[in-house]
C-alpha positions as CSV (number, residue, x, y, z in Angstrom):
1,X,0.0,0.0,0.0
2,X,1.1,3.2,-1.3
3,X,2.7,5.8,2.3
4,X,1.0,8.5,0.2
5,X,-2.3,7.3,-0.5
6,X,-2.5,5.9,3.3
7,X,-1.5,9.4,4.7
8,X,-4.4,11.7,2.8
9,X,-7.5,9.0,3.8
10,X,-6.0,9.0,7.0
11,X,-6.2,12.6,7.1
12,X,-9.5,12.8,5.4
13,X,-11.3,10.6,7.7
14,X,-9.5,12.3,11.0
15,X,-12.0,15.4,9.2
16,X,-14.9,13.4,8.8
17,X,-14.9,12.8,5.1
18,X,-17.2,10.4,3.9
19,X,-15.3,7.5,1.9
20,X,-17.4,7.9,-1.0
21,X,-16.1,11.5,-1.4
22,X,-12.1,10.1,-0.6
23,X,-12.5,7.7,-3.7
24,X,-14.1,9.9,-5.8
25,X,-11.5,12.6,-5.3
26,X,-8.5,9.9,-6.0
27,X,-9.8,8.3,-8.6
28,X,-10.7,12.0,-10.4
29,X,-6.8,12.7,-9.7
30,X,-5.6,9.4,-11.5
31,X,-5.4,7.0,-8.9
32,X,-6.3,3.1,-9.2
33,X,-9.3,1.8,-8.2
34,X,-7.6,-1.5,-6.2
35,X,-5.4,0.4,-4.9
36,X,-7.5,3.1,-3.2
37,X,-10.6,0.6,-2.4
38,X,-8.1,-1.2,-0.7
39,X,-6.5,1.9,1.1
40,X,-10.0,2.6,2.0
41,X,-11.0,-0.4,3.6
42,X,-8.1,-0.5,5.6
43,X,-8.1,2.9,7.3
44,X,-12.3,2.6,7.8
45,X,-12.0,-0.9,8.8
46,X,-9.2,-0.8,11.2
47,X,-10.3,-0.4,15.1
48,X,-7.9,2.4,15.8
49,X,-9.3,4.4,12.7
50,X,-8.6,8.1,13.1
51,X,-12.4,8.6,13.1
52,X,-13.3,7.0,16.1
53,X,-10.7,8.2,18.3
54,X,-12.1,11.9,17.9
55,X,-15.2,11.6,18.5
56,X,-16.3,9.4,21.0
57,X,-13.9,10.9,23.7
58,X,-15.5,14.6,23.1
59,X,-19.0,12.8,23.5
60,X,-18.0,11.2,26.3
61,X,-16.6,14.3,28.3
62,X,-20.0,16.0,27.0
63,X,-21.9,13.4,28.8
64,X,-20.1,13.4,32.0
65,X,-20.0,17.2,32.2
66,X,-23.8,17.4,31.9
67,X,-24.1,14.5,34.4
68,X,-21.9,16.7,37.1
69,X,-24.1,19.8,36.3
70,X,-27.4,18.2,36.8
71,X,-25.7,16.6,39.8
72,X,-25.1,20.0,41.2
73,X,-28.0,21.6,40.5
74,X,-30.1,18.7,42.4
75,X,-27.7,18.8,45.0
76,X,-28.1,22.6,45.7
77,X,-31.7,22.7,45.4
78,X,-32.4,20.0,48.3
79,X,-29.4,21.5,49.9
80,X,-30.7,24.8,50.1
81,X,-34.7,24.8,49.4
82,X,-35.0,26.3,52.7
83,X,-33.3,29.4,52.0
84,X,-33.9,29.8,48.3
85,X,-37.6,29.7,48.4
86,X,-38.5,31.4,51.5
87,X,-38.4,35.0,52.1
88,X,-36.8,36.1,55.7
89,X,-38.8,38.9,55.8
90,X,-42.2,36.9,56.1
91,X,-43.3,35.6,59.7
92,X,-44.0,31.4,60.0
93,X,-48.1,31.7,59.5
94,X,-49.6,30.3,62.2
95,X,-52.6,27.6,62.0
96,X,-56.1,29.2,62.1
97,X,-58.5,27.4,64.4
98,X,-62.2,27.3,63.2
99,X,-64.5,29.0,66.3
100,X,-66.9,26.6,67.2
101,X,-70.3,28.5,65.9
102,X,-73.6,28.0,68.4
103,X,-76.0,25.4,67.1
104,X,-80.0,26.6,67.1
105,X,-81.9,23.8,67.5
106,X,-84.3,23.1,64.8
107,X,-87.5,24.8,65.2
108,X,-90.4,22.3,63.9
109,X,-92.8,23.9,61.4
110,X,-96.5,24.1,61.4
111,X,-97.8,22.8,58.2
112,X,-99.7,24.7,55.7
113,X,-103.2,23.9,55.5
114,X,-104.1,24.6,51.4
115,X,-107.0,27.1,50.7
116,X,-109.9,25.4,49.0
117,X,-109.9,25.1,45.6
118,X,-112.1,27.6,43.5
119,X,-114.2,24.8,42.1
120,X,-115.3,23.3,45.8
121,X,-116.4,26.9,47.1
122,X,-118.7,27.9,43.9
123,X,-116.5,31.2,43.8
124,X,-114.9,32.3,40.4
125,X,-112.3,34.9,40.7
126,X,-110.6,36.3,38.5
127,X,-107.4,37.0,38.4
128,X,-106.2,41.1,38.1
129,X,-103.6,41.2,36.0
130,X,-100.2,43.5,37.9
131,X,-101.0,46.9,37.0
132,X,-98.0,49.0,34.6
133,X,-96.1,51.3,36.1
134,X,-96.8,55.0,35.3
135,X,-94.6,56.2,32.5
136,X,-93.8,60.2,33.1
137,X,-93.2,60.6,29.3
138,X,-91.7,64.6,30.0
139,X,-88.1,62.9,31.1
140,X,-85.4,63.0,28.5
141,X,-85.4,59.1,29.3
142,X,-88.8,58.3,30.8
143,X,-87.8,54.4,31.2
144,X,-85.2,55.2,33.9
145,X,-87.6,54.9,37.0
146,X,-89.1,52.0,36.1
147,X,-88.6,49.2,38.5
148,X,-89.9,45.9,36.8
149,X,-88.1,44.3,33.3
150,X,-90.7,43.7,31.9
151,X,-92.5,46.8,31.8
152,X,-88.6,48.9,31.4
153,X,-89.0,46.6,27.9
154,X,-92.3,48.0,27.0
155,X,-91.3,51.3,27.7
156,X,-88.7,51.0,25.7
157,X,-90.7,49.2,22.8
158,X,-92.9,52.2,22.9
159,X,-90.1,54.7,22.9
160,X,-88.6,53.2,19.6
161,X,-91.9,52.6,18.6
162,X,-93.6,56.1,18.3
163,X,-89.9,58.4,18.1
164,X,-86.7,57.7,16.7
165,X,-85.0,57.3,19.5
166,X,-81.5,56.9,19.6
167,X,-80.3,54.0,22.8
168,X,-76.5,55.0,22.1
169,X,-77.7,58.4,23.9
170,X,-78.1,56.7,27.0
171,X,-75.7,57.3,29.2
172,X,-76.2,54.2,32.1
173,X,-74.8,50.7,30.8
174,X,-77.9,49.1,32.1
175,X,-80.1,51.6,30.6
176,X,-78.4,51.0,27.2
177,X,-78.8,47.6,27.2
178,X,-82.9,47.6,27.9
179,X,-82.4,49.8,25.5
180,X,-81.5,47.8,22.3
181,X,-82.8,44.8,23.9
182,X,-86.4,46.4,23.2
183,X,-84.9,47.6,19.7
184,X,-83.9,44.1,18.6
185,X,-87.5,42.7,19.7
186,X,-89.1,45.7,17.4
187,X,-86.6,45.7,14.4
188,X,-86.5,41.4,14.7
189,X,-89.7,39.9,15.8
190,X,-90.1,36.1,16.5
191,X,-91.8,34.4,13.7
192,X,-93.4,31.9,16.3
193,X,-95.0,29.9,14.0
194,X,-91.8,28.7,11.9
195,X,-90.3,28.0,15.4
C-alpha cells in the first residue's frame, strides 16, 4: 500500500470525510481503483481508525459534564430549598383554628293547611292582572324609573316605537342595554309559528 495514499484517507477521515467523497476525489486525480478501495478499507476498517478516536472521547466528556451539572444543580436545590424559596422577611403563618359557631336547634314547622280550591267553594275569581307602572313621558329618558323588566322593555318598545329614539344616547350601561334589547325585539320579531 502506497505511504502517500495511506496518509491523505487517513487525514480525510481524522475530518470526517465520507469514503465515498475520498474515492471519488482519488480516482478523479488518476489514482487506481484496487489500490485506493483497498487503502480505504483499511483505514475505515481498522479499530484504531482516526475517526473513532475523535469523536467518541468529546462525546463522552460532553456526557459526563452534563451529568456533574445536573448533579449540582439537584444537589443545591435539596441543599438549600429552605433558604432559596422562603423569604426572611415573612413571619411562620400560624394555623387558624375554626370557632366553634352555636347550634339553634331546629325549630319544627306548622304545616300549611291549602286554601280550598275555586271549584269546591262555587266562587270564580278572577285574576287582576299587575298593573304597569306609570310612564312620566316629560323625562329625556322616561324608562329610567321603572322598576320591573318587563315593563322597562315596553317602555322601551314604545319609545322606539312612536320616536326615533337613539339607545346609544343613554348614558347608564344598564339603561343601554334595555335599551337595544327592546330595539332588537321591534326591528326582529319572533316568527313563532316557523319555530
Amino acid at each position: 500500500m502506497n505511504d502517500v495514499l495511506r496518509k491523505y484517507v487517513e487525514e480525510q477521515a481524522r475530518n470526517h470525510v465520507d469514503p465515498k467523497y475520498i474515492r471519488y476525489n482519488l480516482l478523479k486525480a488518476g489514482w487506481n481503483a484496487i489500490q485506493v478501495d483497498e487503502t480505504i478499507a483499511k483505514v475505515f476498517t481498522h479499530p484504531g481508525r482516526p475517526t473513532s478516536s475523535g469523536s467518541k472521547p468529546l462525546l463522552l466528556y460532553l456526557v459526563v459534564v452534563i451529568a456533574i451539572l445536573v448533579g449540582v444543580i439537584i444537589f443545591i436545590y435539596t441543599r438549600y430549598q429552605d433558604e432559596l424559596f422562603t423569604s426572611p422577611d415573612l413571619p411562620e403563618p400560624t394555623p387558624i383554628k375554626p370557632t366553634p359557631q352555636p347550634v339553634e336547634p331546629i325549630k319544627p314547622v306548622e304545616p300549611v293547611i291549602p286554601a280550598k280550591p275555586v271549584a269546591q267553594t262555587g266562587e270564580v275569581r278572577e285574576q287582576e292582572p299587575p298593573k304597569p307602572t306609570q310612564v312620566n313621558w316629560s323625562l329625556e329618558n322616561p324608562c329610567e324609573e321603572i322598576d320591573r323588566s318587563v315593563d322597562k322593555d315596553a317602555c322601551y318598545t314604545k319609545l322606539i316605537k312612536d320616536d326615533d329614539f337613539d339607545c346609544d344616547n343613554l348614558t347608564d350601561a344598564i339603561e343601554r342595554n334595555f335599551c337595544f334589547r327592546a330595539l332588537d325585539a321591534y326591528m326582529f320579531p319572533i316568527d313563532w309559528d316557523k319555530t
